[in-house]
C-alpha positions in Angstrom: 120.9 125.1 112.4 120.6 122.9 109.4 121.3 119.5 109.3 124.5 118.5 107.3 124.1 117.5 103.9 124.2 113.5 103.4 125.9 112.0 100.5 128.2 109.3 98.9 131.3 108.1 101.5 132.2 104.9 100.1 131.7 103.3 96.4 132.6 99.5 95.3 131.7 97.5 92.5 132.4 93.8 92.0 132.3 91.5 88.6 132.6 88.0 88.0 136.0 86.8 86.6 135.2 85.2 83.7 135.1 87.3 80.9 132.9 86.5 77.9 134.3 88.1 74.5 132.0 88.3 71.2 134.2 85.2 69.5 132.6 82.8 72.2 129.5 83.1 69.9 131.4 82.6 67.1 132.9 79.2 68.1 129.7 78.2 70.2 126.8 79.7 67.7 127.9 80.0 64.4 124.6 80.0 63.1 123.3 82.4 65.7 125.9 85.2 64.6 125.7 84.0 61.0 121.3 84.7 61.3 122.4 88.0 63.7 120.4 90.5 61.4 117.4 88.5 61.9 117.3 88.1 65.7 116.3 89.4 68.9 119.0 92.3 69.0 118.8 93.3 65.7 115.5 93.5 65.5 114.9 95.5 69.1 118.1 97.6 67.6 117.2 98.5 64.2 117.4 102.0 62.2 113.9 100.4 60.1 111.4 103.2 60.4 113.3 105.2 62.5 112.4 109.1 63.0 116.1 109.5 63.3 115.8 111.3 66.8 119.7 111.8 68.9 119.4 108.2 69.7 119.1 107.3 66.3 121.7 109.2 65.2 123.8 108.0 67.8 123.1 104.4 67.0 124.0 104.8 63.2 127.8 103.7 63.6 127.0 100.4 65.6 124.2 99.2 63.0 126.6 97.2 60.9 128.5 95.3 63.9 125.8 92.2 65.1 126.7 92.9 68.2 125.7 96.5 68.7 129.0 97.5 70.6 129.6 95.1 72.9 133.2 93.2 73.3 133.4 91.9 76.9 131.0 90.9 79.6 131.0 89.5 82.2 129.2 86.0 83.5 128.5 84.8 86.8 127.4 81.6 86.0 126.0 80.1 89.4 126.5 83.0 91.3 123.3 84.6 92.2 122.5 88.6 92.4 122.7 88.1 96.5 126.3 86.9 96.3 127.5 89.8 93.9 125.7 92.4 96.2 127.3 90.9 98.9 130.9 91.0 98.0 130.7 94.6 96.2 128.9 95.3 99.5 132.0 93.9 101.8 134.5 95.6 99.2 132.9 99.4 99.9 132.5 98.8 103.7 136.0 97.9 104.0 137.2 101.0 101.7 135.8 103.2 104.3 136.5 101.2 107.3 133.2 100.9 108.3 131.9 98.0 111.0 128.4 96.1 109.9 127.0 96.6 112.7 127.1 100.8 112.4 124.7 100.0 108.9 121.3 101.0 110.1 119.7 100.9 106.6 120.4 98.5 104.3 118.3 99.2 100.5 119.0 96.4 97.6 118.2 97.3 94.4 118.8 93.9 92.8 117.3 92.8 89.5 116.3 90.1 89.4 116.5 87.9 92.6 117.3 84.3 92.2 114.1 83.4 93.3 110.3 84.2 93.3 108.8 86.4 96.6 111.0 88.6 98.1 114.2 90.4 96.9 117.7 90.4 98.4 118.0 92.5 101.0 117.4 90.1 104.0 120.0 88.1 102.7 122.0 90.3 101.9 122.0 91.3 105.4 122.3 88.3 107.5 125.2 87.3 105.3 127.4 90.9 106.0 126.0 90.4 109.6 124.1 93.9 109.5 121.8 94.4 112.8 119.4 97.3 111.3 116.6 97.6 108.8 117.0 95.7 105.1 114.2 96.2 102.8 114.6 96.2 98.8 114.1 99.0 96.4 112.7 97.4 92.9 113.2 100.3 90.0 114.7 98.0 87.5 117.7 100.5 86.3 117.1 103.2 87.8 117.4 101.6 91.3 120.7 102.9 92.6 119.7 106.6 92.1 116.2 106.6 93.6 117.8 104.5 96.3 120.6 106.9 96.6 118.1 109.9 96.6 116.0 107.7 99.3 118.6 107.1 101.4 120.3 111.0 101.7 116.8 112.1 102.0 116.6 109.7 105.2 119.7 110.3 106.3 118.8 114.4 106.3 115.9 113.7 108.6 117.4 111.9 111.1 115.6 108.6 110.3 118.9 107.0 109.4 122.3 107.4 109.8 124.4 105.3 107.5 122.3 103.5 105.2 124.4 100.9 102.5 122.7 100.3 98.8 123.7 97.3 96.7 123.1 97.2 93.3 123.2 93.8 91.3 122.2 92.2 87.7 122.6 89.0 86.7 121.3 89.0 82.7 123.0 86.4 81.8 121.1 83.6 83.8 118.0 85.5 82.3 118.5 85.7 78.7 120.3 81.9 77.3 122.8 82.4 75.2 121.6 81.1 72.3 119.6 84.4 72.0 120.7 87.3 70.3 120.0 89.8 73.0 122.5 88.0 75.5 125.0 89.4 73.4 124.3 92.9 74.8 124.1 91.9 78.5 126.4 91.0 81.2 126.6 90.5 85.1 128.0 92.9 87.9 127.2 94.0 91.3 128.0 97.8 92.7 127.6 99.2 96.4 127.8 102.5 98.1 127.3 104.0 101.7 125.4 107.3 102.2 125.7 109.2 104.9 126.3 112.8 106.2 128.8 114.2 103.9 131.0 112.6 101.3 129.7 113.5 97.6 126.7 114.9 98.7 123.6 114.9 97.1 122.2 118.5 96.2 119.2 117.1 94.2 117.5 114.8 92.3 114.6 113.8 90.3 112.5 110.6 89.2 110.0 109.8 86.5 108.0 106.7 86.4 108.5 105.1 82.9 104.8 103.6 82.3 104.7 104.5 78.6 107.9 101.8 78.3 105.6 98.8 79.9 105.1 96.0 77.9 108.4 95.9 76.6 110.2 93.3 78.3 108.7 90.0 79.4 110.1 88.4 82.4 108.8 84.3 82.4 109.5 81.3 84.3 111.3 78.4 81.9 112.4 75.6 83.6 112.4 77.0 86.8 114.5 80.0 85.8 113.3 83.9 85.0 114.0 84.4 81.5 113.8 88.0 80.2 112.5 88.4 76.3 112.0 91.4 74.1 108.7 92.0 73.1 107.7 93.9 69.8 108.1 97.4 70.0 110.8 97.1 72.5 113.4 99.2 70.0 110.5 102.1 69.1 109.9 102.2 72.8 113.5 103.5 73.9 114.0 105.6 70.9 111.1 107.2 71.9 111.0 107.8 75.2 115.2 108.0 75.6 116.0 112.0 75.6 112.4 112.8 76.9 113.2 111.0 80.0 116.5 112.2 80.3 115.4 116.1 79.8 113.0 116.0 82.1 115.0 114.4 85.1 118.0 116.2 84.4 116.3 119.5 84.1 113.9 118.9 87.7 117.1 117.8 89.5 119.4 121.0 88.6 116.4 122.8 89.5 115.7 121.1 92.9 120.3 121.9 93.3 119.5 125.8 92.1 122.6 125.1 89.4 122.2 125.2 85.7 123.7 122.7 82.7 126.3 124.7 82.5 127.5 124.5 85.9 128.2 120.7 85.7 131.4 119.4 85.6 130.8 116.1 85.0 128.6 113.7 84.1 127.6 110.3 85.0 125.3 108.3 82.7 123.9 104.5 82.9 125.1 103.4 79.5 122.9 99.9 78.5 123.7 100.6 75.0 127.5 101.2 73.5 126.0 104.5 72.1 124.2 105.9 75.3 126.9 108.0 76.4 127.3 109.5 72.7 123.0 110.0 72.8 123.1 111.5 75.9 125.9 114.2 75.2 124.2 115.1 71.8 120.8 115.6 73.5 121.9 117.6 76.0 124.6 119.7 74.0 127.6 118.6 76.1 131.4 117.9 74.9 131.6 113.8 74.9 134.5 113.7 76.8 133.0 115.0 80.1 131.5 111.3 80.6 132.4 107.7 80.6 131.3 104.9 79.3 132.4 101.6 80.6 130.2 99.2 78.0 133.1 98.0 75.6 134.4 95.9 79.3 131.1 95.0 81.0 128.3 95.5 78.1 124.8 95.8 80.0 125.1 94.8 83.3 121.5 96.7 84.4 121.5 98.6 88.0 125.1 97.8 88.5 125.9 100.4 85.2 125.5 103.4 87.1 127.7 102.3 90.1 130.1 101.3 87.9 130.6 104.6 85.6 130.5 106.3 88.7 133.1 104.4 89.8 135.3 104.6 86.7 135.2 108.5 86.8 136.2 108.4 90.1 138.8 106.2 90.0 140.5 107.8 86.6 140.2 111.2 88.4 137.7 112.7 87.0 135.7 114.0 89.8 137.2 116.6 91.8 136.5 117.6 95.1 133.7 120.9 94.9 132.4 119.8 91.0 128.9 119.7 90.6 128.3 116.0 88.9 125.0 115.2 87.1 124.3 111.5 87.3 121.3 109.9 84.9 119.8 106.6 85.1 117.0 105.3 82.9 114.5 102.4 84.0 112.3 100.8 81.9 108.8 99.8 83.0 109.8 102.1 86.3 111.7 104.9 87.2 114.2 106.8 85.4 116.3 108.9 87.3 118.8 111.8 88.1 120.9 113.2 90.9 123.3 116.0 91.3 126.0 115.8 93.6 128.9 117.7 95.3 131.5 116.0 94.6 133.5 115.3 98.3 135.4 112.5 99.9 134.8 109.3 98.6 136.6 106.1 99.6 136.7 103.7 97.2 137.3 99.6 96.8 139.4 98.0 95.0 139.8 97.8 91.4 138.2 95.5 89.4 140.7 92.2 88.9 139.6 90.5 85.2 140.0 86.8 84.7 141.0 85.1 81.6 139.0 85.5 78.3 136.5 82.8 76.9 138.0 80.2 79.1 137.9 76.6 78.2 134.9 74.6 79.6 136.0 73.1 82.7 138.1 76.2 83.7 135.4 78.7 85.1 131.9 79.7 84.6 130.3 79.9 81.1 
């Protein structure tokens, strides 16, 4: 007899408060928005030389706003990736009722931790009071699904049996706000438990991402990780953008034995307002059988694909028995896709906005 199929039981995310809207910039950089054409965003964001591939094209209609798309994010000012993992962490544990100490498998897929050496998972750990294994899985975006295909793929032999991922990004501490390409970026945290059952994962696919390296610089400035752009960075994605997604999409229907057309939904880390339209056009799909959660949260790295996932979930989209295709790219590492049976998931709470552009004084900014 087979062992049951593992899969998704329990999904949370978890945001800052304070929301950040594009006419903070506008009061506190002036100049910044007023120069937008000529900095960082624009520049890694541009149509100039373009081969006008379905990025492109999906790009066009956000060329002319400085901002590329975004509206809200969110900031977490002092609070680090560990303490966003933990509470989306505590928020998807309770959702399913589930006791610490019956984790046997903690994997964080953080990015960046607040510090230099080791990532988050042993804090992450002692701080929920888990008693098994914690050990971190670094693949930049594309963290939650390799961890998620990890995890059922342990789970299914019998090395683990309830194993909870945390997903975190904290971009804002990493790129200061008088850069351009903060403007595109945000903070968030999503978890999820795996375990037999639930949505359950019927297969899924990764491709390293090595002909994207050397496009983002990640350096210490006064004692901080800053992340820049490096030239190139904008040819980079266009380029490589439906190649990766083709190939993962097509080697994880193959590994479920379904087809494109069997999918009733799809799930798609958005980093750009336009992904979700790019990603429908290259793979011949209706638009409205995905979300795209960027307008609230902008970029908010490994937490995006928690958090669509969470949003089509939570507006009903996902019924029980549909096949769900869910893609997430990584640059400089893995980009990835799963496909699951959609089954019983619990889910945490909704996410609870604070006020917008709040005065200094009045939360974190």
């Amino acid at each position: 007899m087979s062992p049951p199929r593992a899969g998704m039981t329990a999904l949370a995310v978890h945001f800052p408060p304070t929301v950040r809207s594009n006419a903070w910039w506008h009061t506190h950089h002036p100049a910044l928005v007023a120069d937008a054409s000529r900095r960082t965003l624009a520049r890694v964001f541009s149509q100039e030389g373009a081969p006008q591939t379905a990025f492109d094209r999906a790009m066009r209609p956000f060329e002319s706003d400085p901002f590329r798309g975004a509206v809200h994010r969110r900031v977490a000012g002092d609070e680090t990736t560990t303490a966003l993992e933990v509470a989306a962490a505590q928020k998807a544990l309770d959702a399913a009722a589930i006791a610490p100490a019956s984790v046997d498998l903690l994997i964080s897929t953080g990015f960046v931790p607040p510090g230099l050496g080791i990532g988050n998972a042993v804090h992450v750990a002692a701080a929920l009071g888990l008693e098994g294994a914690a050990w971190n899985l670094e693949s930049a975006c594309g963290g939650p699904l390799n961890a998620l295909i990890t995890a059922a793929a342990l789970v299914e032999a019998g090395a683990h049996r309830r194993v909870l991922v945390t997903a975190s990004c904290a971009y804002l501490q990493q790129a200061p706000p008088d850069d351009s390409l903060s403007w595109f970026m945000g903070d968030g945290a999503g978890a999820f438990v795996v375990e037999a059952g639930g949505a359950t994962v019927l297969g899924g696919h990764a491709r390293h991402t090595a002909e994207t390296c050397g496009t983002w610089d990640h350096r210490i400035v006064d004692g901080k990780v800053q992340m820049f752009a490096r030239p190139g960075t904008g040819a980079a994605m266009r380029a490589t953008a439906e190649p990766q997604l083709r190939a993962c999409a097509a080697a994880a229907l193959d590994r479920a034995g379904l087809a494109l057309d069997d999918i009733a939904f799809f799930v798609f880390h958005t980093p750009t307002a336009w992904f979700a339209d790019f990603a429908a056009a290259a793979l011949g799909i209706d638009r409205d059988r995905t979300v795209c959660t960027y307008a609230r949260y902008a970029n908010v790295g490994p937490a995006l694909t928690t958090t669509n996932l969470y949003e089509a979930a939570a507006q009903g989209k996902l019924a029980p028995g549909d096949p769900v295709l869910v893609f997430g790219p990584g640059s400089a590492s893995s980009s990835a896709a799963g496909v699951l049976r959609w089954g019983p998931v619990a889910l945490g709470p909704p996410d609870r906005p604070g006020p917008v552009d709040p005065p200094a004084g009045a939360g974190h900014g």
